[in-house]
N, C-alpha and C positions, 0 to 999 in steps of 0.2 A: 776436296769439296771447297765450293768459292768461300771465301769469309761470308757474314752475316753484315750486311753495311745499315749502322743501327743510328739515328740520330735522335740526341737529347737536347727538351729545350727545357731553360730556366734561362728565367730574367737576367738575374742577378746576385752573385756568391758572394756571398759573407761567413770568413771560418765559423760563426758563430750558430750557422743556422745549421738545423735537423736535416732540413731539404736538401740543401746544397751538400752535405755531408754525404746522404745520401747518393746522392750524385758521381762526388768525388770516388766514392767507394765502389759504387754499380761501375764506373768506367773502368775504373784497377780493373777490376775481378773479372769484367767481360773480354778487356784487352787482353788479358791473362788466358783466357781461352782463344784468343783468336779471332775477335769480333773486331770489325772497323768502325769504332765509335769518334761520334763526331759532338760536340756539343754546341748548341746552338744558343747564342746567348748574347744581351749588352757588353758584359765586359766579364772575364774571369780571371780574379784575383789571386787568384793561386797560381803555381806554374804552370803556364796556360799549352796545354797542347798542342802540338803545329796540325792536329787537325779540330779546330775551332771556327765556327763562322760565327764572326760577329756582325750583330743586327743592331746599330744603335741608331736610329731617327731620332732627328729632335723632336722634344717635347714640351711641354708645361701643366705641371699639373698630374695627380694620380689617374684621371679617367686619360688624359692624352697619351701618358705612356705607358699603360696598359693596352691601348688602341693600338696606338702605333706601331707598338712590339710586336701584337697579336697581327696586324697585317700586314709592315714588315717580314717577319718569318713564312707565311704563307706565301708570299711573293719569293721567298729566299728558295724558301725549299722546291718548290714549281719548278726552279732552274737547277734544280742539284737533287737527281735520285738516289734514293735512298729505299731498302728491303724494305723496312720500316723505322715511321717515326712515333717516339715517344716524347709524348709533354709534361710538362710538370706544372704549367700554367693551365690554366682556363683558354687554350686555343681551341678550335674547332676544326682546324686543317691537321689531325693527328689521328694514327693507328691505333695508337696505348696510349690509353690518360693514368699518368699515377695518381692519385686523390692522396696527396700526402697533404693537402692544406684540408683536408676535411670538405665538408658541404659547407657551403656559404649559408645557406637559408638556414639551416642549422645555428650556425655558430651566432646569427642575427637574432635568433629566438633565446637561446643561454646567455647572451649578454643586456636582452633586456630585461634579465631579473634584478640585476644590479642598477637599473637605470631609471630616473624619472619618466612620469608621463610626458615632459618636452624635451627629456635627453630621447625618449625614443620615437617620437615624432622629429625630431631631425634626424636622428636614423633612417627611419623611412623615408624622408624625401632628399635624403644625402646622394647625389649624382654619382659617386663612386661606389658605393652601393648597390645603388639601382642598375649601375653597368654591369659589376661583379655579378651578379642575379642573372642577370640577361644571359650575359657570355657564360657564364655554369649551365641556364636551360641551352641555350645554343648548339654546347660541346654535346653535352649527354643527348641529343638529338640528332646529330651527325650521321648520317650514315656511311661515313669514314672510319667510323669509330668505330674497331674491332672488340676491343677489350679494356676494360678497367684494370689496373690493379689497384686494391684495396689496403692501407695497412692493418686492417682491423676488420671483424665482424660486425664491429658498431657501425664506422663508415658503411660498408655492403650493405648495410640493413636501411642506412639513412637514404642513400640513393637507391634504392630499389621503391622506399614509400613517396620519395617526393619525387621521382621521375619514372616512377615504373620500369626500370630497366627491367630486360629479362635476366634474371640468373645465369643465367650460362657464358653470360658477358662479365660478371664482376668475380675477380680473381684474388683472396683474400693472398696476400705473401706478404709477412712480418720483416722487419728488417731486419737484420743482421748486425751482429754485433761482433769486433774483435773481441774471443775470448781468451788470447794471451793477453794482450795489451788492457782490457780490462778486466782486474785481476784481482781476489783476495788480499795479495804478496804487496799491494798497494796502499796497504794499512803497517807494514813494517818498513816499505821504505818512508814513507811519508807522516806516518801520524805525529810523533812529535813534534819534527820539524815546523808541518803547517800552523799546531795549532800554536807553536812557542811565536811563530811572527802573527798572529791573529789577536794572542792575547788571550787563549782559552783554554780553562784548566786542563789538565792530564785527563782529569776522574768525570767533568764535566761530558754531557749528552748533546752533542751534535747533532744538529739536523742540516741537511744541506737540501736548498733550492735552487733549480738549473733552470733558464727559460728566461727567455727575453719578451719584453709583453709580458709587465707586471698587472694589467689587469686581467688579460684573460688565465692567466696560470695561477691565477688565486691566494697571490699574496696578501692581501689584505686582510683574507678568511684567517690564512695561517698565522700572519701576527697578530689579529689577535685569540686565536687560539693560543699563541704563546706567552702570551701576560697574565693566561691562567694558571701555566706551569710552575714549579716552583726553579730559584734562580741558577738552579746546576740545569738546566736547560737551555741551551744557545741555539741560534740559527746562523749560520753562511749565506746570503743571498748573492748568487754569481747568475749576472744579465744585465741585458741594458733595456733602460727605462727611459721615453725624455723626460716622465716624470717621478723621477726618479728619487727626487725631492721630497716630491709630497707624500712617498711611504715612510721617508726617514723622518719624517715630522711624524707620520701616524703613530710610528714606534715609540718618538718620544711622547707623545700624548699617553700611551699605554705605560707607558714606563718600564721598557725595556730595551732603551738605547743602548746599555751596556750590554747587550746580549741579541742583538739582530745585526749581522756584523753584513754592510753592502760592500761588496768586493768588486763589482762592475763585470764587467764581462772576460771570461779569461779564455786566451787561445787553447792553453791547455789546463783541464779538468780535474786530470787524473788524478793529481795530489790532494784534491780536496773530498774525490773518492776515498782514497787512503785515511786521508781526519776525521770523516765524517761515522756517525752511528746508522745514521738513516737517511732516504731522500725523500721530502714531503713535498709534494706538486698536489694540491688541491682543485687543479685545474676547471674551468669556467667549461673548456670543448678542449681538446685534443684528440685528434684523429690517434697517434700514438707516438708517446714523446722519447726520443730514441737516449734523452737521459734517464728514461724508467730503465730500457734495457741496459747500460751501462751500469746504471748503477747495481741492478741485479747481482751481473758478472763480477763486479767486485763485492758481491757477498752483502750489500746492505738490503735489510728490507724497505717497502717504498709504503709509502700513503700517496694516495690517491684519490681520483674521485670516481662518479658512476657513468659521469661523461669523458673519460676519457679512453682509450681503446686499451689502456696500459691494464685496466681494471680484469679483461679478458685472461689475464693471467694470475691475479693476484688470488691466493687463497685464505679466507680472513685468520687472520693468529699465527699463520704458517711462514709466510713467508712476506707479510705488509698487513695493509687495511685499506678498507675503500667505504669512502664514505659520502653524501651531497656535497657538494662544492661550498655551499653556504650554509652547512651545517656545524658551526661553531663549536657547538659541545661536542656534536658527536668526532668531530678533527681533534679537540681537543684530548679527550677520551683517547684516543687512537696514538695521539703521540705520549701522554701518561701510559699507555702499556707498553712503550717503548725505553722507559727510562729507569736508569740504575743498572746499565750490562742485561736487560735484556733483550734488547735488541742482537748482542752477541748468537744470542739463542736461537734466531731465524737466520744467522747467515749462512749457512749449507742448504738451509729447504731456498732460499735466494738464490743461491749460485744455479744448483740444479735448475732452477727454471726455465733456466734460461740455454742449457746443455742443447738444446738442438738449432738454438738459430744462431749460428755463426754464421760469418758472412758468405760460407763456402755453402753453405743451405740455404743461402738467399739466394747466391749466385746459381745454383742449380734449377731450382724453379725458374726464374726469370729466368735462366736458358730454356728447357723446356716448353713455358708459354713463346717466347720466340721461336724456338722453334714450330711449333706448331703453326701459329698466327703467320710462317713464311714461305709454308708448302700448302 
């Protein structure tokens, strides 16, 4: 049978994002079957594959190279067939849209709870915005566009009330997670070590934060949910923020500089799975943060919110807690029942949760829908 010749587009790869991750992963595991994957992209920072088309026009400015890119690759691809293409942006010239950024008009309505009346009066007439909007009605109107895939029921649900999609087009597939590499056993190689260079007791309750984009992932909520704690409670905050600054100022105004430890962005996670008790993401929107699944797999329970797609799993007491994003006490609440080794107590209902989506049941589905979408 002829290979399956599959092309992926994303902008632009940063070890540190969800997306790209995903990316890097779906290409393994498809090539691994035998598919001739191509990815379409500005530049790929990892070890870049000798079958890569790069698309980089010059630009200036968020709305130009977002333009650019989006007609760039549609001209790319015109001259280079392919069974099908899948996007990971907002293009229009695509078979499969993955929705791993969520809905825009979404995330534009969760962010103006946090916002003044003239912070969100220039959101509305923010020019990059107003494109993003445009090119999301665009795509979801295509009638190129075979199929969605969804990471969540949340997203399928979002895009079906603001575009009316028909169902039969949005294909909810979870991502996948290594379940060797993220692992229980991560807590016995790791736990002492991280926290002896961190500075954080033995007997002390960890919470770890993953995510970059400290205001949509609801750091703010969480510290200060955490100056209600008492002081054997710590946080890890691992991400990059450019303002990065002005949460570590928030912290000391709360007074608990000695216990919100910013670690910046780290290539690899996993030892701070291992240190940690819990992973709290209070999240603003998250379509589905693929460090809830991680952290699962190494056994810790997660806090959550109700916007986020992570919550789809979460069972309350069992295995996390999900609460409003801007619901202070009740986050606060949520990580108080988490402190003094009980936390310990959810990590097997955690692991299990996560038992079916390894990456080789992600890989499976996404075969499946390609195949089908190619006969």
């Amino acid at each position: 049978m002829k290979p399956l010749k599959l092309a992926l587009i994303r902008q632009r790869y940063t070890p540190f994002g969800g997306a790209e991750r995903f990316v890097a992963r779906a290409m393994q595991a498809l090539q691994a079957q035998g598919a001739a994957v191509t990815i379409v992209t500005r530049q790929w920072n990892a070890a870049t594959p000798h079958d890569a088309l790069i698309c980089n026009p010059f630009y200036l400015g968020s709305v130009w190279r977002d333009w650019s890119f989006a007609r760039g690759v549609c001209r790319t691809l015109a001259q280079h067939p392919f069974d099908l293409v899948q996007s990971h942006e907002r293009i229009a010239c695509c078979d499969i849209y993955r929705a791993g950024d969520g809905v825009h008009r979404e995330w534009l309505a969760q962010r103006s709870r946090v916002l003044n009346p003239l912070q969100r009066l220039g959101v509305m007439f923010n020019p990059y915005h107003r494109y993003v909007l445009a090119a999301e009605k665009k795509l979801f109107a295509s009638p190129q566009l075979k199929a969605v895939i969804c990471n969540s029921r949340m997203v399928k649900e979002e895009i079906m009330r603001h575009f009316q999609m028909p169902q039969e087009k949005l294909h909810v597939i979870y991502s996948g997670v290594d379940l060797e590499t993220f692992h229980p056993r991560l807590k016995e190689a790791h736990r002492q070590s991280v926290r002896a260079q961190i500075g954080i007791p033995g007997d002390a309750t960890l919470f770890l934060f993953v995510g970059s984009g400290f205001e949509r992932k609801g750091l703010a909520a969480l510290l200060h949910a955490l100056a209600s704690l008492p002081p054997t409670a710590h946080l890890a905050v691992l991400g990059y923020d450019r303002r990065a600054q002005h949460y570590q100022r928030l912290a000391a105004q709360l007074g608990i500089v000695d216990r919100a430890h910013f670690l910046g962005p780290q290539a690899d996670v996993k030892p701070y799975y291992g240190a940690a008790d819990a992973l709290a993401l209070p999240t603003l929107y998250d379509p589905f943060p693929n460090a809830a699944l991680e952290a699962l797999a190494c056994g810790l329970p997660v806090i959550t919110s109700t916007k986020s797609g992570a919550a789809e799993l979460i069972r309350e007491g069992e295995n996390g807690f999900v609460c409003d994003a801007l619901d202070h006490r009740a986050l606060a609440q949520a990580l108080r029942a988490l402190l003094n080794g009980h936390a310990e107590n959810l990590a097997g209902a955690a692991r299990a949760t996560v038992a079916g989506l390894s990456l080789e049941a992600m890989t499976e589905q996404l075969g499946t829908l390609y195949h089908t979408l190619s006969h």
